[in-house]
MOPAC internal coordinates of N, CA, C and O (Angstrom, degrees):
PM7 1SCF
backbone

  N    0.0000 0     0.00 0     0.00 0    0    0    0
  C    1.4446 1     0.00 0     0.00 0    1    0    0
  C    1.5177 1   108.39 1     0.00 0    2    1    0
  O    1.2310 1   122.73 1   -74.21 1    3    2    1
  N    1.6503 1   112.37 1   105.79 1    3    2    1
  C    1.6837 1    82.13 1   162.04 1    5    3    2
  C    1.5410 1   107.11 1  -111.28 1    6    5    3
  O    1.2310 1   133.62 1    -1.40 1    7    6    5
  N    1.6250 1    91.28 1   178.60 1    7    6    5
  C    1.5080 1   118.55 1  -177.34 1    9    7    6
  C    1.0383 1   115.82 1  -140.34 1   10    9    7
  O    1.2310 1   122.48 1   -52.81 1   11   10    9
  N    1.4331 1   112.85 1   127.19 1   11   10    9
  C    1.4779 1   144.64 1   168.11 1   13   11   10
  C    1.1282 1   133.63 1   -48.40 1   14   13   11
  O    1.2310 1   105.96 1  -104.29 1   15   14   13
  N    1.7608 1   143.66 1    75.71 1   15   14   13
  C    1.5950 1    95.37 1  -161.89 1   17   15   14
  C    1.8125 1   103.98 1  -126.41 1   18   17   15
  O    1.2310 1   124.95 1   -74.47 1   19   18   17
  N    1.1576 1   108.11 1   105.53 1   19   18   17
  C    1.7854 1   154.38 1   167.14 1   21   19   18
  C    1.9668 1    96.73 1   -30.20 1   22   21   19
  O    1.2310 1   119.61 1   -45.42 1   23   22   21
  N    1.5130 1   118.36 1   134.58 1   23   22   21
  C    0.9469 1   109.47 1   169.05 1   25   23   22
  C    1.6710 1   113.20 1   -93.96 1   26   25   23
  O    1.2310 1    91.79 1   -32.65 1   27   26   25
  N    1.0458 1   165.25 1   147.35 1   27   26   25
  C    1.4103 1   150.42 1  -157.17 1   29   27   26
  C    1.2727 1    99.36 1   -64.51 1   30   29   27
  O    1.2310 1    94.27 1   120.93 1   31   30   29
  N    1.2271 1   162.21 1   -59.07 1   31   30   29
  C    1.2821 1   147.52 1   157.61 1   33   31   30
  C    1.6930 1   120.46 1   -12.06 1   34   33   31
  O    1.2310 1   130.37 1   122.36 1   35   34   33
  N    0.7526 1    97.60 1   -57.64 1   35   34   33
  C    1.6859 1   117.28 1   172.93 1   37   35   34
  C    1.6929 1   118.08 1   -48.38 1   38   37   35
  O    1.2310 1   128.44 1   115.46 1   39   38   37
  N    1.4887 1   101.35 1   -64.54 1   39   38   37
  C    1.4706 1   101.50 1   161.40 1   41   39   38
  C    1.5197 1   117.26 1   -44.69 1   42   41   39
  O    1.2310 1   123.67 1   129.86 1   43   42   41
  N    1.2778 1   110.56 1   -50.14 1   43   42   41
  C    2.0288 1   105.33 1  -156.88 1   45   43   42
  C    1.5223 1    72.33 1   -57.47 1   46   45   43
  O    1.2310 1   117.37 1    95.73 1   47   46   45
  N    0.9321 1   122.61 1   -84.27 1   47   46   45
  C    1.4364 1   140.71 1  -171.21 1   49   47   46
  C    1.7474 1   121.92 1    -7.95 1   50   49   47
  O    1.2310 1   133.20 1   136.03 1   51   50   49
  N    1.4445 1    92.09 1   -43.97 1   51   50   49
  C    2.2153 1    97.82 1   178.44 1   53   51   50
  C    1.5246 1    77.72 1   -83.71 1   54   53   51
  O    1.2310 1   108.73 1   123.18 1   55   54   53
  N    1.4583 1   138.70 1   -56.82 1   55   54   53
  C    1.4155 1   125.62 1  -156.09 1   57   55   54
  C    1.4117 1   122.67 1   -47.18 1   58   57   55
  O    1.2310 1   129.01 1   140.88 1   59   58   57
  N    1.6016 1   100.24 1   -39.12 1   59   58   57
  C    1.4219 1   105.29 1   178.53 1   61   59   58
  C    1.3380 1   133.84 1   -92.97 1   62   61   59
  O    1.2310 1   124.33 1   159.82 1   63   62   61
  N    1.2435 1   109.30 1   -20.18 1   63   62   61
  C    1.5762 1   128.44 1   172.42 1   65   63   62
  C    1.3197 1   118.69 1   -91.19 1   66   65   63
  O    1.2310 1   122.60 1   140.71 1   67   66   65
  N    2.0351 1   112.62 1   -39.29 1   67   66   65
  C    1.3392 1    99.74 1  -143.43 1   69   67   66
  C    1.4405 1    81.44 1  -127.83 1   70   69   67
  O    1.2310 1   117.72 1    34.31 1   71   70   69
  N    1.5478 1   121.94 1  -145.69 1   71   70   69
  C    1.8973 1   114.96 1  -158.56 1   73   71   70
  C    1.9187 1    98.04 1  -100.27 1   74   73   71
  O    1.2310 1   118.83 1  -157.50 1   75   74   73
  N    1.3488 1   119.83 1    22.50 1   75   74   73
  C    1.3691 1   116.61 1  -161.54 1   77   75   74
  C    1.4029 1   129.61 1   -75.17 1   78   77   75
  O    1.2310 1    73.51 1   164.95 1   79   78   77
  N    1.0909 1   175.70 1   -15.05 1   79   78   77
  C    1.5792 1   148.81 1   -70.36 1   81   79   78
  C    1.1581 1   138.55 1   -72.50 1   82   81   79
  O    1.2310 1   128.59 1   -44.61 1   83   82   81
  N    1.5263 1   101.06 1   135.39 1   83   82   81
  C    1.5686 1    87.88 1  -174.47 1   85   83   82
  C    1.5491 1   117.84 1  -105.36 1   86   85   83
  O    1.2310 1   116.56 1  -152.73 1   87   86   85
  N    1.6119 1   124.14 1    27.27 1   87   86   85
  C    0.7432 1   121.70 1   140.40 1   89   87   86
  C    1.5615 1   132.54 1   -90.63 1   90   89   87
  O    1.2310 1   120.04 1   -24.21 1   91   90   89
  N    1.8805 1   117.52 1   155.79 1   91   90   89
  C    1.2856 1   123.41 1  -178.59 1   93   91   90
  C    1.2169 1    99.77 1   -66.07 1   94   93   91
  O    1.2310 1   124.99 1    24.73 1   95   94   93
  N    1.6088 1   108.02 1  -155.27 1   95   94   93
  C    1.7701 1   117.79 1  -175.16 1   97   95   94
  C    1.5126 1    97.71 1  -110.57 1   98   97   95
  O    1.2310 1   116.51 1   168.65 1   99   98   97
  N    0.9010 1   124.25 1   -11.35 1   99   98   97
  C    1.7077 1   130.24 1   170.15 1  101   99   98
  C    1.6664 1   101.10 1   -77.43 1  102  101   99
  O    1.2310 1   124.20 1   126.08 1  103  102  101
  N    1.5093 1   109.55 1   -53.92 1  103  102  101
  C    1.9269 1    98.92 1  -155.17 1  105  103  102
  C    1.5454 1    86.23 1   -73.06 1  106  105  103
  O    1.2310 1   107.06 1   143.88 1  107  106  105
  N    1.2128 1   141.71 1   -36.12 1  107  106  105
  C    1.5009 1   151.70 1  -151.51 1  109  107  106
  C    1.5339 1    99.67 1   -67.14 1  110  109  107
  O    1.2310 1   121.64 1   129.39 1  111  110  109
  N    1.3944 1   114.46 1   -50.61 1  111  110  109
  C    1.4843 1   118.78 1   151.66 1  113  111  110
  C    1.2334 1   150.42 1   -37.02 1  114  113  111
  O    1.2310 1   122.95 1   139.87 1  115  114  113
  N    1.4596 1   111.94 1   -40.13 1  115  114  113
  C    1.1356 1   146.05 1  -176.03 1  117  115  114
  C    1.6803 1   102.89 1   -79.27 1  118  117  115
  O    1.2310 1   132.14 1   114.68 1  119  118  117
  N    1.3885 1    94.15 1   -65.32 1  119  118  117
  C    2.0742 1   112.15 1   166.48 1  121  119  118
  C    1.6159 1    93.02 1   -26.39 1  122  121  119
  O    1.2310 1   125.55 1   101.56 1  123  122  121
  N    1.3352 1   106.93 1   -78.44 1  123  122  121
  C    1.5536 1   121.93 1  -162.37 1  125  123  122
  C    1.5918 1   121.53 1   -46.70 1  126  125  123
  O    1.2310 1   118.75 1   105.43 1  127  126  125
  N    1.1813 1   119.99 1   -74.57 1  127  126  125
  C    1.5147 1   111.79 1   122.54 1  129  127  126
  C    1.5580 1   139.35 1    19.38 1  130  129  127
  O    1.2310 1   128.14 1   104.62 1  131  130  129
  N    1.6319 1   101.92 1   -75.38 1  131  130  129
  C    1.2924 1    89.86 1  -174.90 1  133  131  130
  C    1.5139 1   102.76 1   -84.30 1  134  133  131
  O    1.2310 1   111.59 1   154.05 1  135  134  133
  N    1.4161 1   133.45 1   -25.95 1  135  134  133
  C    1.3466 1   142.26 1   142.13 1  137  135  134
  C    1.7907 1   121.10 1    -6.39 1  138  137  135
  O    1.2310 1   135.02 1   131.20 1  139  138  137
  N    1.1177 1    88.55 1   -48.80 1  139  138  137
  C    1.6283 1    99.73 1  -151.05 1  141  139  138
  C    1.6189 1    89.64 1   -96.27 1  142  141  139
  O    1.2310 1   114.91 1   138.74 1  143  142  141
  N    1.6937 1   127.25 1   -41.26 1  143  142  141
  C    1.5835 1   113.18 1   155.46 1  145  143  142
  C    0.8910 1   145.27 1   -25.79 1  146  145  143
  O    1.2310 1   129.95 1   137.53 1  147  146  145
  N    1.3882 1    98.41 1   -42.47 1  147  146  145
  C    1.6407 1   116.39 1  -152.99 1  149  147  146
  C    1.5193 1    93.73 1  -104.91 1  150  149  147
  O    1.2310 1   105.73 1  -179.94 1  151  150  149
  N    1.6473 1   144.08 1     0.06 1  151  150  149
  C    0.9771 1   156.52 1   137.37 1  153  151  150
  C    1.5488 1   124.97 1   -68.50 1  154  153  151
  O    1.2310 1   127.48 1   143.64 1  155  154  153
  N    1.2656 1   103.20 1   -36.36 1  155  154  153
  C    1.7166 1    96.26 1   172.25 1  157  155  154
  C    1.3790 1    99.80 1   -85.56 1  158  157  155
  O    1.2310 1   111.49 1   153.03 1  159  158  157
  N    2.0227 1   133.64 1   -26.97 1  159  158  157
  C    1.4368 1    96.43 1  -176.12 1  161  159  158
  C    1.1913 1   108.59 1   -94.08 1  162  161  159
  O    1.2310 1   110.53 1  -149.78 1  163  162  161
  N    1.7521 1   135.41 1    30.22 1  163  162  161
  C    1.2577 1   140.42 1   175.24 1  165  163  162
  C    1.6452 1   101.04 1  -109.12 1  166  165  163
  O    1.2310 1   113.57 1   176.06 1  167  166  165
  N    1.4084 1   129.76 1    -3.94 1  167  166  165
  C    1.2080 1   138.36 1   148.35 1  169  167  166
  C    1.3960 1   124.14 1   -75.82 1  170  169  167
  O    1.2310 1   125.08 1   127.81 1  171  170  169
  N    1.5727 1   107.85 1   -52.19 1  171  170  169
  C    1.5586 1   104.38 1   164.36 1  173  171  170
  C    1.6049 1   115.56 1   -58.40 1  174  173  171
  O    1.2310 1   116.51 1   124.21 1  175  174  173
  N    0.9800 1   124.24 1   -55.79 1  175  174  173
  C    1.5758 1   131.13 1   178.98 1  177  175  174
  C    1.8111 1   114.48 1   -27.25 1  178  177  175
  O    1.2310 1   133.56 1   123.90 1  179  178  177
  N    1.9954 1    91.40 1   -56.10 1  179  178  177
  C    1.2559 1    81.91 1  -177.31 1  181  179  178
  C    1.6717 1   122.27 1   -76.64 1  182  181  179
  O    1.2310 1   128.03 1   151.28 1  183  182  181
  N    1.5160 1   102.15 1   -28.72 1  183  182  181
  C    2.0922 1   114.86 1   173.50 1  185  183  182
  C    1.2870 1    91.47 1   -53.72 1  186  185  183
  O    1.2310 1   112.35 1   152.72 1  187  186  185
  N    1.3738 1   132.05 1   -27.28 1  187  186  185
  C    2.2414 1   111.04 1   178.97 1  189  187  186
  C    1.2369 1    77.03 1   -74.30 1  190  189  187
  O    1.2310 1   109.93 1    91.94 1  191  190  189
  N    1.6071 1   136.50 1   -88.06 1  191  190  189
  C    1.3771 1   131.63 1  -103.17 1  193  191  190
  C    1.7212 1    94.96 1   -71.31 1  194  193  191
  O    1.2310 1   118.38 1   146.12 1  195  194  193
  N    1.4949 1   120.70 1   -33.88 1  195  194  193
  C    1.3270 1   134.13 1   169.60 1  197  195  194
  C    1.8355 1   115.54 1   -37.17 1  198  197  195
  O    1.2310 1   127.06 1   116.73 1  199  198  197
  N    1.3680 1   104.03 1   -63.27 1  199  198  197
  C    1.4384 1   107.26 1  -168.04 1  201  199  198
  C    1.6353 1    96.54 1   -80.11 1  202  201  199
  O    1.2310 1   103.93 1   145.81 1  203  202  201
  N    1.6291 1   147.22 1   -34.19 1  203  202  201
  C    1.1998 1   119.55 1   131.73 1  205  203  202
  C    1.5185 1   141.59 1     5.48 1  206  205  203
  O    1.2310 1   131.62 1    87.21 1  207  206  205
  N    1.5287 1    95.17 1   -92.79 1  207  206  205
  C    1.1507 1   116.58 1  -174.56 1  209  207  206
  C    1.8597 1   101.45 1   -51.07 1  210  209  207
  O    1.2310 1   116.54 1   118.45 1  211  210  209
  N    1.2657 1   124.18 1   -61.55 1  211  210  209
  C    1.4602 1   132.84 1   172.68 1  213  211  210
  C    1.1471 1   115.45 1   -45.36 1  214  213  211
  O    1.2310 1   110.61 1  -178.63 1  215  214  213
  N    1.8093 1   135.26 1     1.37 1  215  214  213
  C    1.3383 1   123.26 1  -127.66 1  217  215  214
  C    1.6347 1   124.16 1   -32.09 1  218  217  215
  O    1.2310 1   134.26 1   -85.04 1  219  218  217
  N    1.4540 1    90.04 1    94.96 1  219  218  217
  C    1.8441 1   121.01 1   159.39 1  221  219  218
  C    1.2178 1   104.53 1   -75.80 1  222  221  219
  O    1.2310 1   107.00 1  -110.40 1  223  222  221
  N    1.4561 1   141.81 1    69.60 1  223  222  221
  C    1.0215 1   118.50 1   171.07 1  225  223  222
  C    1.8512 1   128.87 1   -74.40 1  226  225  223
  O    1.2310 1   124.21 1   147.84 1  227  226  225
  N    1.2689 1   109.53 1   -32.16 1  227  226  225
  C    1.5501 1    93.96 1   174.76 1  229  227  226
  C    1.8664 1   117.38 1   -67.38 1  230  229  227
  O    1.2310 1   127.87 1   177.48 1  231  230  229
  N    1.5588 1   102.46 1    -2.52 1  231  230  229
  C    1.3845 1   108.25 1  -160.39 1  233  231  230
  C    1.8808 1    93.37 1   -78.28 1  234  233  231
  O    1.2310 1   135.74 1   126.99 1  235  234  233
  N    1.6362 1    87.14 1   -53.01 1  235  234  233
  C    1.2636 1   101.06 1  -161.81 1  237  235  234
  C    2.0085 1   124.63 1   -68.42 1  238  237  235
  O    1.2310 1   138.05 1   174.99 1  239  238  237
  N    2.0776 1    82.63 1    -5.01 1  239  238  237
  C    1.6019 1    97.87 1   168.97 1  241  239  238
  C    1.5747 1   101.53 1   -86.73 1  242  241  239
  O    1.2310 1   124.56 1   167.48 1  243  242  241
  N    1.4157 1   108.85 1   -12.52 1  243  242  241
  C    1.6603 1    80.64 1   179.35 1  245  243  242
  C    1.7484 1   101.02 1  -105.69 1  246  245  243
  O    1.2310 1   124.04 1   171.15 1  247  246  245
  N    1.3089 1   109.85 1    -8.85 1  247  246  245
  C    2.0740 1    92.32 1   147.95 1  249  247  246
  C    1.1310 1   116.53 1   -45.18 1  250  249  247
  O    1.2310 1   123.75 1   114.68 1  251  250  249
  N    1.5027 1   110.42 1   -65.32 1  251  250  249
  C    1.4473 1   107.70 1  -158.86 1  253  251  250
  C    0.9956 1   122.91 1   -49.67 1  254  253  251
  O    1.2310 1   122.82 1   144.74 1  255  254  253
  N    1.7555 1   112.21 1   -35.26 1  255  254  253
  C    1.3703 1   123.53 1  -167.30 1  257  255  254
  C    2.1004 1   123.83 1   -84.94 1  258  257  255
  O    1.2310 1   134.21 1   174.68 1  259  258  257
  N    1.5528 1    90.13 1    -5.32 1  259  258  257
  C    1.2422 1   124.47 1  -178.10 1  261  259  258
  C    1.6145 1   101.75 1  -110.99 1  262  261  259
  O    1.2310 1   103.04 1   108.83 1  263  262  261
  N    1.0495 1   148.74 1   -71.17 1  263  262  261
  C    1.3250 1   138.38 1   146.50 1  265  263  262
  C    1.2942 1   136.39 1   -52.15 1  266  265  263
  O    1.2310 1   124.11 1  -141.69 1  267  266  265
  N    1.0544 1   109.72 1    38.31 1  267  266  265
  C    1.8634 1   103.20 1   171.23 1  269  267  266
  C    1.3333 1   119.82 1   -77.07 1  270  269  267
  O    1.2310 1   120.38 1   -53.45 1  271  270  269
  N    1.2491 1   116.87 1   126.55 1  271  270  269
  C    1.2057 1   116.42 1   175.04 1  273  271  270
  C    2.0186 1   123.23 1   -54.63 1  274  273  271
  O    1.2310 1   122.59 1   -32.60 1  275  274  273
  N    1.1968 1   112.65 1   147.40 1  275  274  273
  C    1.4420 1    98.34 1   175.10 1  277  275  274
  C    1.9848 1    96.50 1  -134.37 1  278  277  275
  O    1.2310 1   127.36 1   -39.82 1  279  278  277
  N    1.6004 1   103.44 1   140.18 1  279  278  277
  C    1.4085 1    92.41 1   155.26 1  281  279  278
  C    1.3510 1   104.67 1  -130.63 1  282  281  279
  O    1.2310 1   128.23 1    -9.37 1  283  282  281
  N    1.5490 1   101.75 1   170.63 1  283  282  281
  C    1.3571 1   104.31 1  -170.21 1  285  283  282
  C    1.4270 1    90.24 1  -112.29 1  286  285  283
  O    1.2310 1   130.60 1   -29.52 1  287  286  285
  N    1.7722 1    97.16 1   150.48 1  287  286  285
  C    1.5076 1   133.31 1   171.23 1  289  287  286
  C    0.9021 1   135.79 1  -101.16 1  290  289  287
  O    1.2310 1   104.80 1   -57.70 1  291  290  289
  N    1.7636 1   145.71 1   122.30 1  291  290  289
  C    1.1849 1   137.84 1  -155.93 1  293  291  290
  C    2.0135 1   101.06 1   -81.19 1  294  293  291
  O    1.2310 1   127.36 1  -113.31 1  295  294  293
  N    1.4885 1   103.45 1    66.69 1  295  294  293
  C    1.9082 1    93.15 1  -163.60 1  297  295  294
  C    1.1017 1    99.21 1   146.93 1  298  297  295
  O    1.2310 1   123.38 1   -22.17 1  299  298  297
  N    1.2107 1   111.12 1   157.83 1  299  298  297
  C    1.7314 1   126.23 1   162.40 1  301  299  298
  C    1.7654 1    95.38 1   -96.67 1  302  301  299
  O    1.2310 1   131.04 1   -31.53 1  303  302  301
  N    1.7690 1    96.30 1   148.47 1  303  302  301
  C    1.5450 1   111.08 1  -166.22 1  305  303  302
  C    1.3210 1    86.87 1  -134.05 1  306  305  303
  O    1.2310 1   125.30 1   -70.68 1  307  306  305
  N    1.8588 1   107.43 1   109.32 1  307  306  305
  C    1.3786 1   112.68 1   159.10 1  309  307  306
  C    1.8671 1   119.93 1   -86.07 1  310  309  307
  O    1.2310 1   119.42 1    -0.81 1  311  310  309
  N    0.9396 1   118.71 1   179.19 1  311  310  309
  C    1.5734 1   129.01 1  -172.98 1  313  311  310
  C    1.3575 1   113.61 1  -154.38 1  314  313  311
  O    1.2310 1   107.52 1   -59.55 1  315  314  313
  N    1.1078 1   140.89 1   120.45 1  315  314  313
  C    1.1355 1   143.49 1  -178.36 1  317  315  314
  C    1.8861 1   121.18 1  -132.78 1  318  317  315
  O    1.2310 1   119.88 1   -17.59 1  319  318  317
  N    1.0461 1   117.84 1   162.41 1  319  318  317
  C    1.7182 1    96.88 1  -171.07 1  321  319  318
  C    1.5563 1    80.46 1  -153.16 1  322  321  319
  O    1.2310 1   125.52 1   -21.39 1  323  322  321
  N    1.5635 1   107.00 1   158.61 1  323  322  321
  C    1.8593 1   107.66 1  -169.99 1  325  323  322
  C    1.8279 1    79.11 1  -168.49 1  326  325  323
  O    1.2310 1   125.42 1   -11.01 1  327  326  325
  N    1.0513 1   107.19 1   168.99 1  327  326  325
  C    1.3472 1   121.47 1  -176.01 1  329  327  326
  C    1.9236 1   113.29 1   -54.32 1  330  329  327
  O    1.2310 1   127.74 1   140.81 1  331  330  329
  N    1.4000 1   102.72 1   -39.19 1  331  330  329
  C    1.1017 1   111.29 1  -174.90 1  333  331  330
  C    1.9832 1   121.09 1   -91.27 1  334  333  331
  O    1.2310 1   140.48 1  -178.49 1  335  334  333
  N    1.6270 1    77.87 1     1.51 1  335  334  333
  C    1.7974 1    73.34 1   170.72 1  337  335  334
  C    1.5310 1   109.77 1   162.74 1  338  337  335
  O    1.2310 1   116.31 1     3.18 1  339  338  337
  N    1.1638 1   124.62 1  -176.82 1  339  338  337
  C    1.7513 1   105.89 1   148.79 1  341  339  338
  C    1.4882 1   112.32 1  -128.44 1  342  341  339
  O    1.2310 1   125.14 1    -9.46 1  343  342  341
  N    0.9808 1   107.73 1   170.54 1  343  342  341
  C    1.3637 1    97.79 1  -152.83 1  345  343  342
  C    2.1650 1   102.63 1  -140.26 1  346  345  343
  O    1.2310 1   124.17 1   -72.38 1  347  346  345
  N    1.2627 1   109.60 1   107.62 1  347  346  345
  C    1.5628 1   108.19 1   172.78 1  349  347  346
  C    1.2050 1   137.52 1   -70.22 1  350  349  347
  O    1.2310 1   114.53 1   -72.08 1  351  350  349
  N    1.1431 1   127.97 1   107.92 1  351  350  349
  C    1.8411 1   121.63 1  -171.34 1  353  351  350
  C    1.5107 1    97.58 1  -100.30 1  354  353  351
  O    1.2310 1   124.15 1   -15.36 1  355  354  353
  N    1.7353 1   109.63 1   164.64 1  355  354  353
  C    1.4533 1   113.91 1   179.42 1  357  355  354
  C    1.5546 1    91.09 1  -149.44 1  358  357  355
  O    1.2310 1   119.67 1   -56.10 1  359  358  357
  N    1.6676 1   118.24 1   123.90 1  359  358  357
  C    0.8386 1   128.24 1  -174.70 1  361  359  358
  C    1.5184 1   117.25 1  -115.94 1  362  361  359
  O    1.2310 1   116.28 1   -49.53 1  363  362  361
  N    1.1664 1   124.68 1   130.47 1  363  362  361
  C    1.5468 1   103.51 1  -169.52 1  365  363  362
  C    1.7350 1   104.14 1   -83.61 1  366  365  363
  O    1.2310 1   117.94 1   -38.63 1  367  366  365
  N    1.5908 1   121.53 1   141.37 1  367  366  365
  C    1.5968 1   123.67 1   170.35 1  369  367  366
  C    1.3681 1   105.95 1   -62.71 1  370  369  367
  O    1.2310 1   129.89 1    -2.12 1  371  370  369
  N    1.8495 1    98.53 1   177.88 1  371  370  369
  C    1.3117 1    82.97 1  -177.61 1  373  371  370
  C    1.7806 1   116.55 1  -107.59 1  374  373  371
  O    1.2310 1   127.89 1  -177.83 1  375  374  373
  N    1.9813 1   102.42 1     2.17 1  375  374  373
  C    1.7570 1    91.96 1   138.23 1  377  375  374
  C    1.5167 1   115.63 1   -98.10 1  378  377  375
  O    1.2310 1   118.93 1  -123.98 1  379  378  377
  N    1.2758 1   119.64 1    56.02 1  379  378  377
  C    1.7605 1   114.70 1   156.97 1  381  379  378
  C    1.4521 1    89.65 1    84.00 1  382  381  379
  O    1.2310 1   103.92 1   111.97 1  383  382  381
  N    1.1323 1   147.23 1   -68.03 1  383  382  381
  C    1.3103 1   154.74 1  -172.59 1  385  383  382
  C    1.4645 1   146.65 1   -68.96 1  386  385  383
  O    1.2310 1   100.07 1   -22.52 1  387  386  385
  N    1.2778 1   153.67 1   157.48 1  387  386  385
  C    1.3208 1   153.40 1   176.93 1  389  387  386
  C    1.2243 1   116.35 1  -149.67 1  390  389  387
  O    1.2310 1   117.53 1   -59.40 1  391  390  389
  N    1.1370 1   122.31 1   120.60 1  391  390  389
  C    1.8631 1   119.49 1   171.41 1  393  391  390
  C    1.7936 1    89.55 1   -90.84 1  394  393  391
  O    1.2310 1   136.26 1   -25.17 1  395  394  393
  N    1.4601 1    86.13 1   154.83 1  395  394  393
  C    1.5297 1   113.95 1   179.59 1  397  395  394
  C    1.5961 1   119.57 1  -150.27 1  398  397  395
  O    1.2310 1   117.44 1   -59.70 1  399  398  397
  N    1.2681 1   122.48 1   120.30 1  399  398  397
  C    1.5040 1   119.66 1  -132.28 1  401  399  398
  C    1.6385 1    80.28 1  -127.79 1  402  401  399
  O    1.2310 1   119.30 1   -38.62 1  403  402  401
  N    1.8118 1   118.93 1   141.38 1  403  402  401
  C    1.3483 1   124.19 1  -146.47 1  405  403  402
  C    1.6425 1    95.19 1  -112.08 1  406  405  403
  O    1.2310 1   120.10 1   180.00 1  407  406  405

């Protein structure tokens, strides 16, 4: 078995020039990962713009209803409407938070 042993200079150095990595086996994962996200929602993107374009509409009601976006809120957000106006309340939960689904 041999072994190499690199002064930290050396590493940045094979990483950037030569065939080395300078990522661990955790961040390399993470890379991959965030890789592989950003590929399934560039797959979903195009299955909407598809059943659109095709107009699928019962298809594309069960995207919507399968992809809905959600963000989260620091609170529950009431809404109310009365003759004279409507009117927004913001309530804080009682972990700090609220999801609210679009």
């Amino acid at each position: 078995m041999d072994k190499t042993v690199m002064r930290t200079e050396g590493v940045v150095v094979d990483a950037l020039l030569g065939q080395g990595n300078a990522l661990d086996e955790y961040s390399q994962g993470l890379q991959l990962n965030a890789v592989r996200e950003r590929a399934l929602d560039n797959d979903r993107e195009t299955l909407g713009q598809k059943l659109v374009t095709d107009n699928e509409n019962a298809k594309a009601k069960i995207y919507k209803d399968i992809f809905t976006p959600s963000v989260a809120l620091p609170g529950k957000i009431s809404v109310s409407a009365s003759d004279t106006g409507v009117t927004v309340a913001s309530h804080a939960g009682a972990d700090g938070s609220h999801a609210v689904s679009g």
